[in-house]
Phi, psi and omega in degrees: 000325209261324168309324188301287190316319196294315183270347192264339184249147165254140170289136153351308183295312177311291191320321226246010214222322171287334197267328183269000169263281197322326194295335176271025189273319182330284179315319156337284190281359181254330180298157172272152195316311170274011149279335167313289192298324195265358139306323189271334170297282194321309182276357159303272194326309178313322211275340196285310190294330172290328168288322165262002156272339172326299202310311195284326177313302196270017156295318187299310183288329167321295207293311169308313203289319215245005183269316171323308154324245181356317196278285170326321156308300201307312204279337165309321208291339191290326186296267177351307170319300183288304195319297167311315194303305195312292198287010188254323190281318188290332185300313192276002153303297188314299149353312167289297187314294231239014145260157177224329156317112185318273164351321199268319201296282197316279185336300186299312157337257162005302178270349188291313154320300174313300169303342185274315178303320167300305163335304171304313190280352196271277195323297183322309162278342144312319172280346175303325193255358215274093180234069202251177176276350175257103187296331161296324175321312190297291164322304194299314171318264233295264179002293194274323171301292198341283195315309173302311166305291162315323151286341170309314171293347175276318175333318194286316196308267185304342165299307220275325196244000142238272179218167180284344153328293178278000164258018162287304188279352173274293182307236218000352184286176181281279233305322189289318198291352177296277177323307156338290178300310186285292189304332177274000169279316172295355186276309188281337161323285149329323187281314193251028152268332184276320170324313153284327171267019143279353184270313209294337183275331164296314186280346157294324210282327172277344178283298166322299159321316168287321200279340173302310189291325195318306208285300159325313168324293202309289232283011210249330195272346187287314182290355151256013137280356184254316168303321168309292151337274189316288194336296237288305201294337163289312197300332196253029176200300172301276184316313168321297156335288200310319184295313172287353167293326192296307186297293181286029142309303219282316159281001169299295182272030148102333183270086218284335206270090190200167196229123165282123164343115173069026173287337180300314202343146170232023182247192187310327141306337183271344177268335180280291188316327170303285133016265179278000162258354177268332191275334141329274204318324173317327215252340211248335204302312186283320201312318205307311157341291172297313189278312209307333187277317176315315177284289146353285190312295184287349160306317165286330164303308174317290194333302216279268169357314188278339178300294153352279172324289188307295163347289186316324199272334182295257172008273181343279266261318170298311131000261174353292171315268208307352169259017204241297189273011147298297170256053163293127150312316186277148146304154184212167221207082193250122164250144152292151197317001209223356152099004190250129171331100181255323159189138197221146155267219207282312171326293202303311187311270199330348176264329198252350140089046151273142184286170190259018201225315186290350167245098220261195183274318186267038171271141173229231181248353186271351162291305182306299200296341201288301169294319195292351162307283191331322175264011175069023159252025179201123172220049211255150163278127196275018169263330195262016185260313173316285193322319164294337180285296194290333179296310170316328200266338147307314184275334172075046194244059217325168177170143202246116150205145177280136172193167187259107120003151142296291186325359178099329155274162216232138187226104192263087145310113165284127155251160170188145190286168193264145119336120166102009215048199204090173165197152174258133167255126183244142162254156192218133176260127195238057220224303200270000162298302182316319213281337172324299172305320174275001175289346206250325175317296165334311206277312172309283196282000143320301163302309166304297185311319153297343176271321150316004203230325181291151206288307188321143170271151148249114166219159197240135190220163195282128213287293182287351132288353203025035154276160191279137154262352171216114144218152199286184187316278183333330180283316188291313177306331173296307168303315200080029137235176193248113212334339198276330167250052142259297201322126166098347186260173144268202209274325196280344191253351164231014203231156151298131194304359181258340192288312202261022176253327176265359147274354150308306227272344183273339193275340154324271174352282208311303201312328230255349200098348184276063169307144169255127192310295240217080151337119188236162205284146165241138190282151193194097194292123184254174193297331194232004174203023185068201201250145170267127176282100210221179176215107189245136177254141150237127187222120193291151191219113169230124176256058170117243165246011159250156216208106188243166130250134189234129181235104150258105192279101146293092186286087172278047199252326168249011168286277211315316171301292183338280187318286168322324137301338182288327195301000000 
């Protein structure tokens, strides 16, 4: 009886909360058929005109975005370029500086020239497209590659047409490391111009998204305000007519016991309909009479069948609830703002090994922490423990926490507040996740320790970039550098451009599968130790969604000295 009473009455807040989204349904249904209609057009019309000024706003932000883009693009690839360009010549300087074979001199010379040429033209079609906010800038920059560019040509002038001495001693100066330092400041000047107009391209690009969505909306309220119309005049016109024609059909031909339609109406329909029940009730007044007891009766059968119904599914669903929070992995724990037990299942008893007698209608949660002291499975102070619960339920705050058993098992609390006060809580036993994680923490710096130790480099590079992401001790020794300027680089970024096109093109190969049968030694300029003699495995790694190459270098540079001499 008291579940019936429970669902049958609404709280006061509810109601009022409802009469105030219906009034404007009210209001709605009391206008007359051609206020209806010339309301939903007028606002048909507004939603059109805010769609076609949307429409031109985002045609202005497309027209911003792709002009920005474009602009922003040209000038990253042009920075890259020159950047690359830079570091291609000082390489083939170097080149120059540390031969003293003429022949070797010459070679280096040659791409040296070569690179200075490219370089010029990469400015030159920069400036062309060069859209910065400072107009000196720009010159000024063009200005110092000239300067750069030329000395690079006297270098070449002089290794080639006195000796590679002098042209060692011509590159040794303040003013080039000078000349240097200005271009990678303009460079870096540049960089964070382009930067800045990439956040101006995201945020058009986001001003754009909205006005896209702006514009799906309008067009989504026009096409439902546009439905709305068809709703109104079938649900306020078409359909009404008919039912009530049908309804004097139906007394025309004697059947009096029937309810006319749309009498609530308060537009023209509702006067036809009305109308037409006064004209029922004449014809109709004594039949009413008779049937009212007839009516009642079956009217109290429903109520009591439907009270039933209601009953039954309130029974299920509760039944349901309660085998649904029984076989929770996690425990689970409902308190009210005063700290008292509203309801724990089975997980939760069975984990702190409560009796089923301590959960009573009056338990509370300071009963709970009381046994689990006593059995040593709390070992908390249980007043300052309440008081932090409580202090949480007052703030209405979610909130995660971890603690340990004597016994050794780890324990994860959830907490999260009630409507109304209160909270729910799940414990969830995490005892054998934690000991996994350190089982795999362990397994990890196991590997790691074994990889670092062995005389071979390991080194591991990312499958779509071929940057390196690892390399052990033997690798920094192989290179002559030290992982912090490996890690992040590519091949091309610490090898000479003939070194790093051909350990690409084999690391391509391996991701593709064409692994080599039989490794074979390759001679190999390293950035920092001269050339090597090496045996490189290559093995392609795919975990999921990362995708790696792992290269194990055999350095075979002092067999091969050896094997030469003895020959």
């Amino acid at each position: 009886m008291s579940a019936d009473l429970h669902t049958e009455q609404r709280p006061a807040w509810i109601s009022r909360i409802w009469k105030l989204l219906r009034a404007p349904a009210y209001a709605f249904g009391n206008l007359r058929i051609a206020e209806k209609i010339s309301t939903i057009v007028g606002l048909l019309v507004i939603v059109m005109t805010l769609l076609m000024v949307m429409s031109i706003q985002s045609v202005r932000l497309q027209t911003e975005y792709r002009h920005a883009l474009a602009t922003s693009a040209a000038s990253a690839v042009n920075i890259g370029r020159v950047n690359a360009l830079i570091y291609a010549i000082v390489m083939e300087s170097r080149g120059i500086y540390m031969s003293t074979d003429p022949g070797a001199v010459r070679r280096y010379a040659d791409e040296l020239s070569r690179r200075n040429h490219e370089l010029a033209d990469v400015v030159d079609e920069w400036e062309k497209t060069a859209d910065f906010g400072d107009e000196g800038q720009f010159p000024a920059f063009r200005l110092r590659i000239l300067q750069f560019i030329d000395f690079r040509n006297e270098l070449v002038r002089r290794a080639t047409k006195i000796s590679p001495a002098a042209g060692r001693e011509w590159g040794d100066n303040e003013a080039n490391r000078a000349l240097r330092e200005a271009l990678s400041n303009d460079l870096e000047a540049f960089a964070r111009i382009v930067e800045g107009r990439t956040l101006l391209v995201t945020e058009l690009a986001d001003r754009a998204w909205m006005a896209s969505w702006y514009l799906a909306l309008l067009g989504l309220s026009a096409l439902l305000l546009t439905a709305l119309t068809v709703v109104v005049v079938k649900r306020s016109v078409i359909a009404p007519l008919a039912d009530i024609a049908t309804a004097t059909d139906a007394i025309a031909d004697g059947k009096t016991d029937l309810d006319i339609p749309h009498v609530e109406f308060a537009d023209e329909i509702g006067h036809l309909a009305r109308a037409v029940r006064n004209f029922r009730d004449a014809t109709c007044r004594n039949q009413e009479l008779e049937q009212l007891e007839i009516g009642t009766a079956r009217q109290r059968d429903t109520a009591i069948g439907e009270r039933n119904r209601l009953n039954d599914k309130y029974l299920e669903t509760k039944w349901q609830l309660r085998a649904a929070i029984n076989n929770m992995a996690q425990g689970l724990v409902m308190i009210d703002a005063r700290g008292k037990i509203l309801m724990t299942n089975r997980r939760y008893r069975a984990m702190y090994e409560l009796p089923a007698e301590l959960i009573g209608p009056e338990c509370t949660l300071r009963d709970i922490l009381a046994y689990r002291a006593e059995k040593g499975l709390f070992l908390d102070d249980v007043d300052k423990y309440i008081a932090t619960i409580l202090d949480r339920i007052a703030k209405g705050k979610p909130s995660v926490v971890e603690f340990a058993l004597a016994d050794g098992r780890a324990f994860r609390v959830s907490e999260e507040p009630m409507a109304g006060g209160g909270w729910v809580a799940t414990h969830e036993d995490v005892t054998e996740q934690q000991r996994a994680e350190r089982i795999l923490q362990r397994t990890e710096r196991f590997l790691v320790t074994v990889l670092e130790n062995i005389s071979e480099a390991i080194v591991a590079k990312d499958a779509r970039t071929l940057r390196f992401t690892f390399v052990n001790k033997a690798a920094e020794r192989l290179m002559g550098l030290p992982r912090i300027q490996i890690i992040g680089k590519s091949v091309r970024d610490l090898f000479p451009a003939d070194a790093a096109d051909s350990i690409e093109r084999l690391d391509r190969e391996a991701l593709a599968g064409n692994l080599e049968s039989e490794p074979a030694i390759r001679t190999v300029s390293t950035p920092n130790n001269g050339q090597r003699k090496v045996v490189v495995r290559r093995l392609p790694i795919a975990d999921g969604e990362s995708h790696m190459l792992l290269n194990m270098i055999e350095d075979r540079t002092d067999q091969a000295n050896i094997a030469d001499v003895a020959a």
